[in-house]
Each structure stands twice: as C-alpha cells, then as structure tokens.
C-alpha positions, -999 to +999 in steps of 0.1 A: +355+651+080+384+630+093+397+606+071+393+582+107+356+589+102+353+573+066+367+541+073+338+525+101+314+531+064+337+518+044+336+487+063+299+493+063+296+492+027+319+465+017+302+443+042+269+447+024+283+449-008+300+410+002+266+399+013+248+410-012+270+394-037+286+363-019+262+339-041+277+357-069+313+357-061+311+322-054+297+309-081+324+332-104+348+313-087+332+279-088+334+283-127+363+294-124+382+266-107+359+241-127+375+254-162+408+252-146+405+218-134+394+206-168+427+221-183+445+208-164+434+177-152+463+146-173+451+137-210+462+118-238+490+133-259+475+146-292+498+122-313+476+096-295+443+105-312+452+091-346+473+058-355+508+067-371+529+057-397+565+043-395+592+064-401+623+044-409+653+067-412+691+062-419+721+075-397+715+109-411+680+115-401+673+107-442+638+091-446+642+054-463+606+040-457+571+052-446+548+030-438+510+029-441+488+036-409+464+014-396+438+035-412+457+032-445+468+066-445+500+085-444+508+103-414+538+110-396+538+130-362+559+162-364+561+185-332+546+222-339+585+237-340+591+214-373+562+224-388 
C-alpha cells in the first residue's frame, strides 16, 4: 500500500473520532477556560484579608513601635522573600 492511500482513512477516522467526541472535547475545554478565568480574574491582595498593625521604624529600618490591630492582635505584613 501507498502511503497516498492511508491518508483519505486517516481523514476518515479523525473525523469520526471528532464527532464522536466533540461534546467531550468541549466540555474539557469549557473547564478548562472556567478555572483559568477564576485565576485570573483581579482580587484583593492577601495583606487585605486581615487588619494590620503599625510599623513605626527609624532611619535605619530599626523597629521603634508596633501597634495593636483592630482585632487586638499583633500582625505585621512581611512579603514571602522576608520570611
């Protein structure tokens, strides 16, 4: 057999492979772009979430006062590189 042969039932089969799938496929894809969307549709920062304290520091980055949150608790926002 030619190798010119072949290709008319390749065709052939990917066609009916498509249609017997295409509800499938699409709804792969569906998911897909839905759990996309959702990461990356704009949100709040995460230091947003929670209320912070006040850092007051001196010329030198030194702390000199930490204040209380509004939730009466200590917490100061440090980026994951600090951490």
């Amino acid at each position: 057999m030619s190798a010119r042969g072949d290709v008319p039932s390749l065709m052939i089969a990917l066609k009916r492979w498509l249609y017997r799938w295409q509800n499938g496929i699409a709804g792969v894809l569906l998911i897909a772009a839905f759990l996309a969307g959702c990461r990356w549709w704009p949100h709040q920062a995460l230091a947003s979430y929670k209320p912070n304290s006040i850092a007051v520091l001196d010329e030198h980055g030194r702390l000199l006062r930490l204040t209380l949150a509004k939730d009466e608790r200590f917490r100061l926002w440090a980026p994951f590189d600090a951490i």
